[in-house]
N, C-alpha and C positions, 0 to 999 in steps of 0.2 A: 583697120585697127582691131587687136582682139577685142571677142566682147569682153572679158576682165579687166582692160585696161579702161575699159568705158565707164564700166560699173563702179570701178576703181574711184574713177574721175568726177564721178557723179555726186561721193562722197568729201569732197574737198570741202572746207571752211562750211561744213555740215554739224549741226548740234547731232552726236552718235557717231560722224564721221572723223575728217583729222584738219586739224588745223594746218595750214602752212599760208606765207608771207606771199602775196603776189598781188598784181596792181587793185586792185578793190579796198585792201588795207583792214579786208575783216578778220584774220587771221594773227593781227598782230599782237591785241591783247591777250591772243595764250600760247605767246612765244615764251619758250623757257627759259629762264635766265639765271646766275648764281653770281652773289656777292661776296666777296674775300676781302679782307686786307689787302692795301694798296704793299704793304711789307712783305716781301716773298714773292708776290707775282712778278714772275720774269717775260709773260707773254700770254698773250689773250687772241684767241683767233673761234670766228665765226665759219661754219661753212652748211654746206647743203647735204642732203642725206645722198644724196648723190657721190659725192668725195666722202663723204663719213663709210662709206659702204669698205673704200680702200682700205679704214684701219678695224671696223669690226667683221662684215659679214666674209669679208676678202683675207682678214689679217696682214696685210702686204704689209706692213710698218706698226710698231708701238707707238699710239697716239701719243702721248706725253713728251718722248722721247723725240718722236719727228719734230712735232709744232717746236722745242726750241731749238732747234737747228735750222728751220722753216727757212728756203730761200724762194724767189721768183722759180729757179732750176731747180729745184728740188721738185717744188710742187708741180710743174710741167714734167715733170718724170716721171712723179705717182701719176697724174694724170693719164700720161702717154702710156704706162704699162697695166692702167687698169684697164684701156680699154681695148690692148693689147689681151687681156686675162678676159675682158667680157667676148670681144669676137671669139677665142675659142671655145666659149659656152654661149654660144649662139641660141641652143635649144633650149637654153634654161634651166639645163639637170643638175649644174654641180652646183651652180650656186642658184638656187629656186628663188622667180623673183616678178615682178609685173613687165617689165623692158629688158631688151638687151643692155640698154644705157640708159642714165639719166644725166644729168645734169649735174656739172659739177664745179661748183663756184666755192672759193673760199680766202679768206681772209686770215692775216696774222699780221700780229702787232705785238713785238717783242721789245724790249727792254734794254 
């Protein structure tokens, strides 16, 4: 494993580091969240920076616009083609980053 990725690792659910959700449960309290009116929301979906990379660092889809079209196949296809777009940047140079892949879990709940 790079050493970056160690160092990286080191810094998890670290006070100066980053918080994230995983079996210890100390990350949870500074999980992001936003409240809305129950009027208007057509769909609410969670996911991991891992799949979030598809619609920002990637651009392969406009978040908004995906999440309410969101199917089982839909999202198995962003899947499939991001990691399709990560194996040809294997080295890391187009899109600069700690892994070739991450992790990429996500949820929606639409309306």
């Amino acid at each position: 494993m790079r050493d970056e990725v160690l160092a990286n690792r080191r810094l998890r659910n670290t006070p100066g580091g980053y918080w994230c959700l995983d079996a210890t449960g100390e990350g949870l309290a500074h999980a992001r969240r936003l409240t809305f009116p129950r009027e208007g929301v057509v769909a609410v979906a969670g996911m991991t920076d891992g799949i979030f990379r598809a619609f920002g660092q990637y651009g392969m889809a406009p978040l908004a616009e995906w999440v309410a079209g969101a199917t089982y196949f839909s999202a198995q296809r962003l899947c499939d083609q991001m990691r399709v777009l990560e194996a040809e940047d294997a080295q890391l140079r187009r899109y600069p980053r700690m892994k070739v892949g991450d992790d990429a879990s996500l949820f929606v709940i639409a309306s």
